[in-house]
C-alpha positions as CSV (number, residue, x, y, z in Angstrom):
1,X,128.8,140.7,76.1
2,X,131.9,140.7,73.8
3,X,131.2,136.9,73.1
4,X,127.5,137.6,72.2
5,X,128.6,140.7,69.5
6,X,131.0,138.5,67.8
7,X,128.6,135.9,67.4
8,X,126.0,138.3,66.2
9,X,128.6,139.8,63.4
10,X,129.1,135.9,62.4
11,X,125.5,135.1,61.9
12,X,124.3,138.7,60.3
13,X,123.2,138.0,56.8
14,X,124.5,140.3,54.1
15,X,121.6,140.0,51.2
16,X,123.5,142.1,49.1
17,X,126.4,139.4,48.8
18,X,124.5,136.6,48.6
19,X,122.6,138.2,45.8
20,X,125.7,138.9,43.4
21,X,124.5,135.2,41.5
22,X,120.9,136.2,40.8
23,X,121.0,139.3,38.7
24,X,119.8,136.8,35.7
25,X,116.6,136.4,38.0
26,X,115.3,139.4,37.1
27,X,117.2,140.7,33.6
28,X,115.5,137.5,32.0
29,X,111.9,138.3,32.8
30,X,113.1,142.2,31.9
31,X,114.4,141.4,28.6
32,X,111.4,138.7,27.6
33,X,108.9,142.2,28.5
34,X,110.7,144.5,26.8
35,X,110.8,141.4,23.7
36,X,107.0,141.3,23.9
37,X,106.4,145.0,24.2
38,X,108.2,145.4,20.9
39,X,106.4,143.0,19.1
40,X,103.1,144.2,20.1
41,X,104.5,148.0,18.6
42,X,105.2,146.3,15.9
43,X,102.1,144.6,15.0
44,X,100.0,147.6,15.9
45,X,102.3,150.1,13.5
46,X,102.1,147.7,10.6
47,X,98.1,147.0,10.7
48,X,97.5,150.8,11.6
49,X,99.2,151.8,8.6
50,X,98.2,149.1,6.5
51,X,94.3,149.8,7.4
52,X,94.5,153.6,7.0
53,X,96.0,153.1,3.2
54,X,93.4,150.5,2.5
55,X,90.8,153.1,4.1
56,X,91.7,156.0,1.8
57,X,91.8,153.6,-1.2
58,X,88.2,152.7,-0.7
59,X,86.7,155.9,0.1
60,X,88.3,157.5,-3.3
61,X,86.9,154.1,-4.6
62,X,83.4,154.7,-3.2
63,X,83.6,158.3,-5.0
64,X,84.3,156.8,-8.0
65,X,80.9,154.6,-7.8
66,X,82.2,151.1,-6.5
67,X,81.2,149.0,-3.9
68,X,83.3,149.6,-0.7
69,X,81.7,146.3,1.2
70,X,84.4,144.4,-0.4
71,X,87.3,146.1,1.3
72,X,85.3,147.0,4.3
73,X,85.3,143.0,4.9
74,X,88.8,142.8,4.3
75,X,89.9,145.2,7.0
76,X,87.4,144.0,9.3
77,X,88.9,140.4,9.5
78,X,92.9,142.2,9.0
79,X,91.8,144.0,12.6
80,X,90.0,140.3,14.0
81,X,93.5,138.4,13.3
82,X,95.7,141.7,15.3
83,X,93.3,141.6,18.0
84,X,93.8,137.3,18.2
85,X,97.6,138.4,18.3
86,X,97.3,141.0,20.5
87,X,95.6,138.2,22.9
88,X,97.8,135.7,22.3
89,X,100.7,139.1,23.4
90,X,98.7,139.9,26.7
91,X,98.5,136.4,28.0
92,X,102.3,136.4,27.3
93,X,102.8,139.6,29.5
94,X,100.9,138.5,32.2
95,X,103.1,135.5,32.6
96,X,105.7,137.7,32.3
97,X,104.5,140.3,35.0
98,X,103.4,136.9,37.6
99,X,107.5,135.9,37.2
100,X,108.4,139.5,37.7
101,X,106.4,139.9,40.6
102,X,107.3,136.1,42.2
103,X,110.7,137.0,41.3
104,X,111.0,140.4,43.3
105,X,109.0,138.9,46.4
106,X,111.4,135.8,46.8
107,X,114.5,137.9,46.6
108,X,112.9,140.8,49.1
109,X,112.4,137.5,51.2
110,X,116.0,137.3,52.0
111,X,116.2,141.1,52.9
112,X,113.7,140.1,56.0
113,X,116.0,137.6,57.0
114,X,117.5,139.1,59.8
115,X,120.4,136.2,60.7
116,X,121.7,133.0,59.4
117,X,121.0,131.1,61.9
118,X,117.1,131.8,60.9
119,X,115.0,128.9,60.0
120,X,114.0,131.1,57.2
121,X,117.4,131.1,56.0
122,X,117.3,127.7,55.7
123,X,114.0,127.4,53.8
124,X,115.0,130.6,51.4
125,X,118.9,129.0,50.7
126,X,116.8,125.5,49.7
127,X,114.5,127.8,46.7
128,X,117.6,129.0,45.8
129,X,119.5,125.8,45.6
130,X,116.5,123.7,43.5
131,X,116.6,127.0,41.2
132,X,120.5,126.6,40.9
133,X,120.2,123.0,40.3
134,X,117.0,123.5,37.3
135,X,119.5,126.0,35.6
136,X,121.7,123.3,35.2
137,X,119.9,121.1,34.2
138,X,118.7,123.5,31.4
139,X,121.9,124.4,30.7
140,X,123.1,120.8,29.9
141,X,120.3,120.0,27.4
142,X,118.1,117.9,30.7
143,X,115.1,119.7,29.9
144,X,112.6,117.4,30.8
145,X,114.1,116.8,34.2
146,X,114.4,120.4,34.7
147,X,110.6,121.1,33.8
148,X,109.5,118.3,36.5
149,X,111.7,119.6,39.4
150,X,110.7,122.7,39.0
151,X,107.2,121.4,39.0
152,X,107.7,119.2,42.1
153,X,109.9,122.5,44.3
154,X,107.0,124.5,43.1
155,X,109.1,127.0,41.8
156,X,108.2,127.5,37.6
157,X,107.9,131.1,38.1
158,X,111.5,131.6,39.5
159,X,113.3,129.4,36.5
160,X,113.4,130.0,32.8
161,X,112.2,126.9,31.2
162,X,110.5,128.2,28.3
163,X,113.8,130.5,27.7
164,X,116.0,127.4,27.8
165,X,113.7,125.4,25.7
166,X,114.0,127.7,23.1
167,X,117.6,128.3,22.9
168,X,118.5,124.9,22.6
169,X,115.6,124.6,19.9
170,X,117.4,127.0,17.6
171,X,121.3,126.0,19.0
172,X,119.9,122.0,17.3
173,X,119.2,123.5,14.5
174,X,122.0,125.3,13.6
175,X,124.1,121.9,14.3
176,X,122.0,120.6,11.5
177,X,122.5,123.4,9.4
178,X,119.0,125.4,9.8
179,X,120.0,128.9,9.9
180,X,116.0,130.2,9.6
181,X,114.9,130.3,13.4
182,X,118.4,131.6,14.2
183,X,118.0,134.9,12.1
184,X,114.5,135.2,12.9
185,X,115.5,135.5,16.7
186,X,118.1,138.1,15.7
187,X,115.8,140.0,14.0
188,X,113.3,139.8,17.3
189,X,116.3,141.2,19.7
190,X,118.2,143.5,16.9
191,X,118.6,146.6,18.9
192,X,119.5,144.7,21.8
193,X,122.5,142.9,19.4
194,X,123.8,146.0,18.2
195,X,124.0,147.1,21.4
196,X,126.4,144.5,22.9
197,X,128.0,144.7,19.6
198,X,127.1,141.2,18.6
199,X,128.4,139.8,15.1
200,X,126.5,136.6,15.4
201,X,123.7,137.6,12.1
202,X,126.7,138.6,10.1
203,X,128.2,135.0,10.5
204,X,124.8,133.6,9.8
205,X,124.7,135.8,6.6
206,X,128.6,134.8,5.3
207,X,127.2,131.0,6.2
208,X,124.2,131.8,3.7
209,X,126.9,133.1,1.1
210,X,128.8,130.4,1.5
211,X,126.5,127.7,0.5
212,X,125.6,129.4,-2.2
213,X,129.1,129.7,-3.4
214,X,129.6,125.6,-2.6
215,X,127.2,124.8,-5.3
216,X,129.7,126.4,-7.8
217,X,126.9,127.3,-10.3
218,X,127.2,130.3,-12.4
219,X,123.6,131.4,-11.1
220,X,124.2,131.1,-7.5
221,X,127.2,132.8,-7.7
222,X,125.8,135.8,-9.0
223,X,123.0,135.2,-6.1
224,X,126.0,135.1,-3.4
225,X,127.2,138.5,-4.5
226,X,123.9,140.3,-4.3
227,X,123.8,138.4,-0.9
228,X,127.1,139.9,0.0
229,X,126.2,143.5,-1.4
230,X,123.3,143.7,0.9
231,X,124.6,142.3,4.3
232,X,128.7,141.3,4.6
233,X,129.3,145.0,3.6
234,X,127.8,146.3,6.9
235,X,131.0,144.6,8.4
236,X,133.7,147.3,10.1
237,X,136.4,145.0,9.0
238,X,137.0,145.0,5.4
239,X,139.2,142.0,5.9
240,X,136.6,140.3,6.5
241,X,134.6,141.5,3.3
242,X,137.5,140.7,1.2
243,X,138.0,137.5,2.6
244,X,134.4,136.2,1.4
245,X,134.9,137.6,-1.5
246,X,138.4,135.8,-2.8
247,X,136.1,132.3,-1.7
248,X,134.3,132.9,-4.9
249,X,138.0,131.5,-7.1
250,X,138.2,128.5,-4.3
251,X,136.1,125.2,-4.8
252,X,134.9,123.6,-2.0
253,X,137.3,120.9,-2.4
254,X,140.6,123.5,-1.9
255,X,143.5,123.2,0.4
256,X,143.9,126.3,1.1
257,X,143.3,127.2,4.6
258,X,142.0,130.8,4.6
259,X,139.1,129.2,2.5
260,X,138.9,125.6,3.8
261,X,138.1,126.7,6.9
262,X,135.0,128.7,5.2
263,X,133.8,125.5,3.5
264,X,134.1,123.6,6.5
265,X,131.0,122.0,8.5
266,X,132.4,122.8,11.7
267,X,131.3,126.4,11.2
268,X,128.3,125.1,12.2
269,X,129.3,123.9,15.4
270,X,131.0,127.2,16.3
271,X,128.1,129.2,14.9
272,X,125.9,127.2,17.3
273,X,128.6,128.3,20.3
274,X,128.2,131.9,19.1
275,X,124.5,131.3,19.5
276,X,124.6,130.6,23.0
277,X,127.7,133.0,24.4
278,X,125.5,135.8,22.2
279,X,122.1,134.5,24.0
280,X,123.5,134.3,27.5
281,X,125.1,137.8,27.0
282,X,122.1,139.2,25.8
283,X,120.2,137.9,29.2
284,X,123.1,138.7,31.4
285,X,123.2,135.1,32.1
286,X,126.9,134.1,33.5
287,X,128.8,131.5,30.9
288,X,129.4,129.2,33.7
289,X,126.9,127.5,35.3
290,X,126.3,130.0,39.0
291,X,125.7,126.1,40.7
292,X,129.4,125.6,39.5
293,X,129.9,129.3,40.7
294,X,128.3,128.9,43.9
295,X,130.1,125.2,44.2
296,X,133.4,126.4,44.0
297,X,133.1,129.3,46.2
298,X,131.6,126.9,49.1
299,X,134.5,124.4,48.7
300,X,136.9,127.2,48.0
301,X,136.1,129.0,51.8
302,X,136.2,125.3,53.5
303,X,139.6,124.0,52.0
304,X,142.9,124.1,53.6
305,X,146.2,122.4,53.3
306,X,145.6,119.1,55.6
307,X,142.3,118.5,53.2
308,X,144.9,117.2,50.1
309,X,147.9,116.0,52.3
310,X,149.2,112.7,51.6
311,X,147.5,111.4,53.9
312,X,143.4,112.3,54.2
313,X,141.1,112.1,57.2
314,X,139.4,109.1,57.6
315,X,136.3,110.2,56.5
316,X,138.0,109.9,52.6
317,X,139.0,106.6,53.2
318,X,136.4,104.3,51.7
319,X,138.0,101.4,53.3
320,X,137.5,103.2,56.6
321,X,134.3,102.8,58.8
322,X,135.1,105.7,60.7
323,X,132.9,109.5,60.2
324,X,134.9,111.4,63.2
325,X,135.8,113.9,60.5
326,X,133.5,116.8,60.1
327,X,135.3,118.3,57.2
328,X,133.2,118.3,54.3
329,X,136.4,118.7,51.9
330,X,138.1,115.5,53.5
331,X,135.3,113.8,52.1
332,X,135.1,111.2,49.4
333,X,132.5,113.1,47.4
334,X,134.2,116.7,47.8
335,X,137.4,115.9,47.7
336,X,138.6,115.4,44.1
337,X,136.2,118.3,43.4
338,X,137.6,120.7,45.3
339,X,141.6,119.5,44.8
340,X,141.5,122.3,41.4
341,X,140.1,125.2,43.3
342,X,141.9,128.2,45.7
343,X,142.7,127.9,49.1
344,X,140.4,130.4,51.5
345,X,141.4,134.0,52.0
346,X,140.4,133.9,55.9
347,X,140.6,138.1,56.9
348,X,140.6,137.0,60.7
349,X,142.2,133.8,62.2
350,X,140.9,130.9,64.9
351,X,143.3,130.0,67.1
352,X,142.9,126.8,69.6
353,X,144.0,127.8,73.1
354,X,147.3,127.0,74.1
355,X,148.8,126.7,70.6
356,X,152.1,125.3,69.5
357,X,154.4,124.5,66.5
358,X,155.5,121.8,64.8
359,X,158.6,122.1,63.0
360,X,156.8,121.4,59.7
361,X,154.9,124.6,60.4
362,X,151.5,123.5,61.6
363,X,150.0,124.9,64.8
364,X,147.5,122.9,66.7
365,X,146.2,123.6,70.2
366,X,148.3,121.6,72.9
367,X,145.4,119.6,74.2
368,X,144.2,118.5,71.2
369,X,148.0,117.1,69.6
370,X,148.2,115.6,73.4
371,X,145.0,113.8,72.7
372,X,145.2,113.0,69.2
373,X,148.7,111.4,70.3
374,X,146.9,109.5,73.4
375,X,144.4,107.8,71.1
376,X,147.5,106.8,68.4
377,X,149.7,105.7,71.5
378,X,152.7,107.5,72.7
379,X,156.2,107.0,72.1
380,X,158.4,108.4,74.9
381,X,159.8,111.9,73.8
382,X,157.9,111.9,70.3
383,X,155.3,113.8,68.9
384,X,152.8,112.8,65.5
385,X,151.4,115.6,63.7
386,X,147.5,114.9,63.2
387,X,147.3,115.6,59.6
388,X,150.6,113.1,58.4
389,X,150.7,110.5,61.1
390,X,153.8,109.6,59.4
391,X,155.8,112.7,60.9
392,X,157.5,112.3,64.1
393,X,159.1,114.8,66.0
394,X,160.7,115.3,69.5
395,X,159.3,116.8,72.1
396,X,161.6,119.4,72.6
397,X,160.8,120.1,69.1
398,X,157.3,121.6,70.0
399,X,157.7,125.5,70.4
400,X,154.9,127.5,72.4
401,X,153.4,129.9,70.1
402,X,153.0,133.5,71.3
403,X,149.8,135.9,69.6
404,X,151.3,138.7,68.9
């Protein structure tokens, strides 16, 4: 009875933990709806308030003995083009709402997963891998081979292709220099920006100043400080104000540092990094990679000490034909992977019946150091340890451990 509660404790599935990787799964789909709910405010306000001024105009026009047709026309094909964007909006939101909806249903899947050992399991954990493995793939620029695996696992409403594609649309071309689509997407999410406190636009406006100030004409000059008047003053830091204004005495040529680092076309690069840290923030996505996350976490729980010893398992031997080794960190592919990453942090202990000690420390189960000796040949009064071959010790040497 005892033996069938502890292995129902082992095999219960905790959705909660298994679920602390995928809050991006949801927050992305979220944020695109609120996106296109704000736009489709903003359209309505600006043509509702356009067509009511326009309406009064012609009415007092009408009064006045002039043909309203005109205008009518006019408004008439100013509501035609909102309703074609308003289309173009709800097609947009019902995408939206189908990934909300297939987003919700897989992850409630895994709360009806009663154990681990479930077949279900096993079909859920392989969605969630191929989703995993499409993130980073769109993370590292592979967009095309993330679009068809997503297409071949059947799984386009889980991932955020379209998101992707369009981040690393406007990161290219702010490498290039092409700040437009940059500061058109912060002025899409502006109240979302100021909420996380995000300084990206006012590094994409100092970049606009300063190109106008590398020309060194008397004209653009005076263009860069009416630039500066209307956005570097909203900066809290009037460091940082002063600092773009002192570049107006320094050529682009100077050796100063403070201002050669302005001029430089690196900014461009580190503008583009702001870009993404700003865009993955602003979708709660995690900087690193949650395959990498999810990686290290699985090779962190399976490694122990014998896994990098000087001498490996067999199973990381690529000279050796032999695969008795389970252990997945032993191996040739995992093992150089997981060499940077923690040791487990085991809360309860597995001991092999009948353990003893070698003097080096290591405990093994009796039987299993007799047998592992057998198969190596004994030596008469000496002992190898299993994970260094190498080490020999008496026999008197191996102490009877005692479970306190």
């Amino acid at each position: 009875m005892a033996m069938a509660m502890n292995e129902l404790t082992t095999t219960k599935l905790n959705a909660d933990s298994h679920l602390l990787l995928d809050q991006p799964l949801l927050k992305v789909p979220n944020e695109l709806g609120r996106k296109n709910f704000k736009t489709t405010q903003r359209f309505v306000e600006h043509e509702q308030k356009t067509i009511l001024n326009t309406l009064k105009a012609t009415a007092t026009a009408s009064l006045a003995g002039s043909n309203p047709l005109e205008s009518l026309d006019g408004m008439i094909t100013r509501m035609n083009t909102l309703k074609r964007k308003l289309e173009v909006l709800q097609e947009e939101e019902k995408t939206i709402n189908a990934q909300s909806r297939k987003r919700i249903q897989h992850l409630q899947d895994l709360y009806e997963i009663p154990s681990l050992a479930d077949v279900k399991y096993d079909e859920w954990s392989r969605v969630r891998l191929n989703r995993l493995l499409v993130d980073y793939l769109l993370r590292n620029g592979y967009l095309e081979s993330a679009r068809q695996l997503a297409r071949e696992k059947e799984i386009e409403e889980l991932v955020d292709v379209d998101a992707f594609v369009q981040c690393h649309k406007i990161e290219g071309n702010l490498r290039q220099g092409d700040l437009t689509q940059c500061l058109n997407w912060c002025a899409d999410n502006s109240k979302s920006l100021k909420k996380i406190n995000s300084n990206l636009e006012i590094e994409l406006r100092l970049q606009q100043y300063i190109e106008l100030v590398r020309t060194a004409e008397t004209q653009k000059k005076v263009e860069a400080i009416i630039h500066a008047r209307k956005y570097l003053t909203m900066h809290s830091d009037s460091e940082f104000y002063y600092k773009a204004a002192g570049l107006l005495n320094f050529p682009a040529n100077t050796e100063a540092d403070r201002y050669k680092e302005l001029y430089s076309s690196d900014r461009y690069t580190y503008l583009a990094s702001l870009f993404l840290r700003t865009h993955h923030t602003l979708f709660s996505l995690p900087s690193t990679p949650p395959l990498q996350i999810a990686l290290s976490a699985g090779l962190s729980a399976l490694k122990t000490p014998s896994c990098h010893s000087s001498h490996l398992s067999s199973s990381s031997n690529p000279n050796s034909t032999s695969t008795s080794s389970l252990c997945p960190i032993c191996s040739i592919e995992l093992n150089d992977l997981a060499r940077g990453v923690p040791y487990a942090h085991h809360t309860k202990s597995f001991v092999e019946n009948d353990p003893v000690v070698l003097p080096n420390g290591r405990i093994y189960g009796r039987e299993r150091l007799w047998g592992f000796n057998e198969k190596l040949g004994w030596v008469e009064g000496k002992v190898r340890d299993p994970t260094n071959p190498t080490e020999w010790y008496g026999v008197e040497e191996v102490k009877k451990v005692f479970i306190s």
